[in-house]
C-alpha positions in Angstrom: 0.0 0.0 0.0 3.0 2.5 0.8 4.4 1.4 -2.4 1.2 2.7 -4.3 1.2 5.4 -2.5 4.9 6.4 -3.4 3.9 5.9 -7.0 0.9 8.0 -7.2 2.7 10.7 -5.2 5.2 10.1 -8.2 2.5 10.6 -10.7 1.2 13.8 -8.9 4.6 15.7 -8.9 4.8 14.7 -12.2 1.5 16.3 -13.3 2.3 18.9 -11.2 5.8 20.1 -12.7 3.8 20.0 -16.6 1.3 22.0 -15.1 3.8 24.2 -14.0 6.0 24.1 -17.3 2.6 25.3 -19.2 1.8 27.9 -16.9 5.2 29.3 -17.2 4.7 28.9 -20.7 1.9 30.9 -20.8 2.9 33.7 -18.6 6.6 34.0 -20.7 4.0 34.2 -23.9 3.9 37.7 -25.1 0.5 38.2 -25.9 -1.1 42.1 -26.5 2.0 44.1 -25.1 5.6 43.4 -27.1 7.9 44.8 -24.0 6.4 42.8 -21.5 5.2 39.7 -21.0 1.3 39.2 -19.4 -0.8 36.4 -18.7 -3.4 35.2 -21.0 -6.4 36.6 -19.0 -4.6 40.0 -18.5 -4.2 40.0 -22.4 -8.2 39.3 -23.0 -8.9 41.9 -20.2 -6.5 44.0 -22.5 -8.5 43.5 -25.3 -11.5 43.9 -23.7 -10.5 47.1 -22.2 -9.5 48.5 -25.9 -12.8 47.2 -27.2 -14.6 49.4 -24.4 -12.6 52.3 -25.1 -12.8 52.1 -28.8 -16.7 52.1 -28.3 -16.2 54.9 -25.9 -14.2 57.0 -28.3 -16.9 56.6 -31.1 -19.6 57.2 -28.8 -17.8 60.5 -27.9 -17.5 61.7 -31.2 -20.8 60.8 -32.1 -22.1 63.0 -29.3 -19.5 65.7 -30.3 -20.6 65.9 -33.9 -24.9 65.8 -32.7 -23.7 68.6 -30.1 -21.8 70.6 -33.1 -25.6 70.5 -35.1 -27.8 71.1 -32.2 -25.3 74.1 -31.6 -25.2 75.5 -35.2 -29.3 74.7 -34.8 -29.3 77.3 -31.9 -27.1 79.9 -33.6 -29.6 80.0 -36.5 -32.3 80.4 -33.9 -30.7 82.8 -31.9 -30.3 84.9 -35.1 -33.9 84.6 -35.9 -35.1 85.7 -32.8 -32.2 89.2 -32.8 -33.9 89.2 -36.6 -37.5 89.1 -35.0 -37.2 91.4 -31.9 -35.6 94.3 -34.0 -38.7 94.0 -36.6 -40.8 94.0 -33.7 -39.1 97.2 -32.2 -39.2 98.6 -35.9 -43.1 97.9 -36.2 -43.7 99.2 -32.8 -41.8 102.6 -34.0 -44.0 102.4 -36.8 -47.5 102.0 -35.5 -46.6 104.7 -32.2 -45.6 107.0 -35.3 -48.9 106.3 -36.8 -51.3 106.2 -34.5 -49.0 109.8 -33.0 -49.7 111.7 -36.7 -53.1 109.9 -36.9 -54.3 111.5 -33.6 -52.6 114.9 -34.4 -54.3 115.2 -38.1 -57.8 114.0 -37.1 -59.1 115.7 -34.3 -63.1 115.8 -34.8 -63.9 112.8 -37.0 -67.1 111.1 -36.6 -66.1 107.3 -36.8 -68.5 104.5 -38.3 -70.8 104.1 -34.8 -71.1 107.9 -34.5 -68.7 109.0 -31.8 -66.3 111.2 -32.2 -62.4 110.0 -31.9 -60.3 112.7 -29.9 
C-alpha cells in the first residue's frame, strides 16, 4: 500500500511540474503588449479594455458631432429671434408713429358708430 502510494505521489509531482512548465509557458507568452510579457487573462482583459474604449471614443464623437448641429441649430435660432425682436421694435416705432400723426391730423372725425375720436 506504501508502495502505491509512493507511485501515485510520483504521478502527482509529475502532473504537477507540466502543469507548471505550461503555466510558465503561458505567462513567458507575449500576448497584447511586445515589451512585457502578461498572462493570457490579463491580455483578454487587455482587449476587452480597448474594445470598451474604442466604443467609448466613437460614442464620444458621435455626441460631439450631434452637439456641433444642435449648436449650429441654436445659432440659426438665436439669429432669428435678434432678426425678430428688432422688426418688432421697428413695427412698434412704426405703428406709435402712426397712431402719434393719426391723432394729431384727425381731431373731430365722426367714426362709423357715431362717436367722435379725440
Amino acid at each position: 500500500m506504501l508502495a502505491a502510494k509512493e507511485e501515485q505521489l510520483r504521478e502527482f509531482q509529475e502532473e504537477m511540474a507540466a502543469l507548471k512548465e505550461n503555466l510558465l509557458a503561458d505567462e513567458k507568452e507575449p500576448c497584447c503588449l511586445p515589451q512585457r510579457c502578461v498572462p493570457k487573462d490579463t491580455c483578454r482583459l487587455h482587449r476587452e479594455n480597448d474594445q470598451i474604449m474604442t466604443n467609448l471614443e466613437q460614442w464620444a464623437k458621435q455626441q460631439k458631432v450631434a452637439n456641433e448641429k444642435l449648436g449650429n441649430k441654436l445659432r440659426e435660432q438665436v439669429k432669428c429671434i435678434a432678426k425678430l425682436t428688432g422688426e418688432k421694435e421697428s413695427f412698434l416705432l412704426l405703428y406709435t408713429r402712426i397712431k402719434k400723426d393719426s391723432h394729431s391730423q384727425v381731431t373731430h372725425m365722426p367714426s362709423v358708430l357715431g362717436w367722435f375720436i379725440w
